[in-house]
N, C-alpha and C positions, 0 to 999 in steps of 0.2 A: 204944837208939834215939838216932840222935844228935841234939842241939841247938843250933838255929841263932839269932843276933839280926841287926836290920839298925839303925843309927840313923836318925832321920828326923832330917834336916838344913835347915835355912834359910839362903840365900846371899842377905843384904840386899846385898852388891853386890858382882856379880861381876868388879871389875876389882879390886878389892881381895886377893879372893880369900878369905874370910875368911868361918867358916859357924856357925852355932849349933845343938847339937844340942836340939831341940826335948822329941821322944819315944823311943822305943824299941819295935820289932815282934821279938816274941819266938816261935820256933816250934819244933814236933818234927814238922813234918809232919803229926800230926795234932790238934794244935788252936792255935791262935793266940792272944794275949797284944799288945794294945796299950797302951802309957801314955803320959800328955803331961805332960809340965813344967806349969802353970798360971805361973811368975814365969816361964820361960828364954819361954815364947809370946807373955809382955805385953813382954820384951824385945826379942822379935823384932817384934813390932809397932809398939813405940816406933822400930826403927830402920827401920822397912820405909815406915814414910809413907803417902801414899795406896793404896798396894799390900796395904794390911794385911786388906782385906776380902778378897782374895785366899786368904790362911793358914788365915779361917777354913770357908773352902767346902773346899779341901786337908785340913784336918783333919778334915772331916764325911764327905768322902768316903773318905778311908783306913778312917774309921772304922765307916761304913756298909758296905766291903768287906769287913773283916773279921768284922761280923756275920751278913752272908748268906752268908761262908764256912762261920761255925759252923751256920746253919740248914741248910743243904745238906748238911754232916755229918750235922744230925741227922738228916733228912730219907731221907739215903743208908743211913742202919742200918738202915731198913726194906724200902727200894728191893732188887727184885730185882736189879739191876747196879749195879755201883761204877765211877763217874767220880772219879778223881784232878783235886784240884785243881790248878790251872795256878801259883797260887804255892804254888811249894817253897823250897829250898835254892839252888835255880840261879838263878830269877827275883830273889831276895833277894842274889846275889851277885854280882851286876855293879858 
């Protein structure tokens, strides 16, 4: 099975061009893996300004996606029919 990562990035200013990578979303298709920095987030915070309340709804929500992806798995191992999740491989690779 193959395995995929994506990094999760923070662009404090985009004309600089210049990004910090925050966490990492790790997958095989069928189960997800999220982690976050705890310093590189206070980093990004410190450079984000009033914006920073921002990062942390962004990281609540990535994170709460991934959880009711894994509940929908579990939920689907009992389900008579199997729905594929929408993030895969392709959605992670843009």
């Amino acid at each position: 099975m193959k395995t995929y990562y994506s990094i999760i990035k923070v662009v404090p200013n985009s004309l600089v061009g210049d990004a910090i990578g925050i966490g990492l979303i790790v997958s095989d298709d069928d189960s997800f893996f999220v982690r976050f920095s705890d310093v590189k987030i206070k980093i990004a915070k410190s450079l984000l300004g009033e914006k920073k309340k921002f990062l942390d709804f962004f990281i609540s929500k990535i994170e709460k996606t991934i959880s009711n992806i894994h509940d929908q798995r579990l939920d689907g191992e009992m389900a008579l029919f199997h729905f594929p999740s929408k993030i895969n491989s392709h959605y992670l690779s843009y």
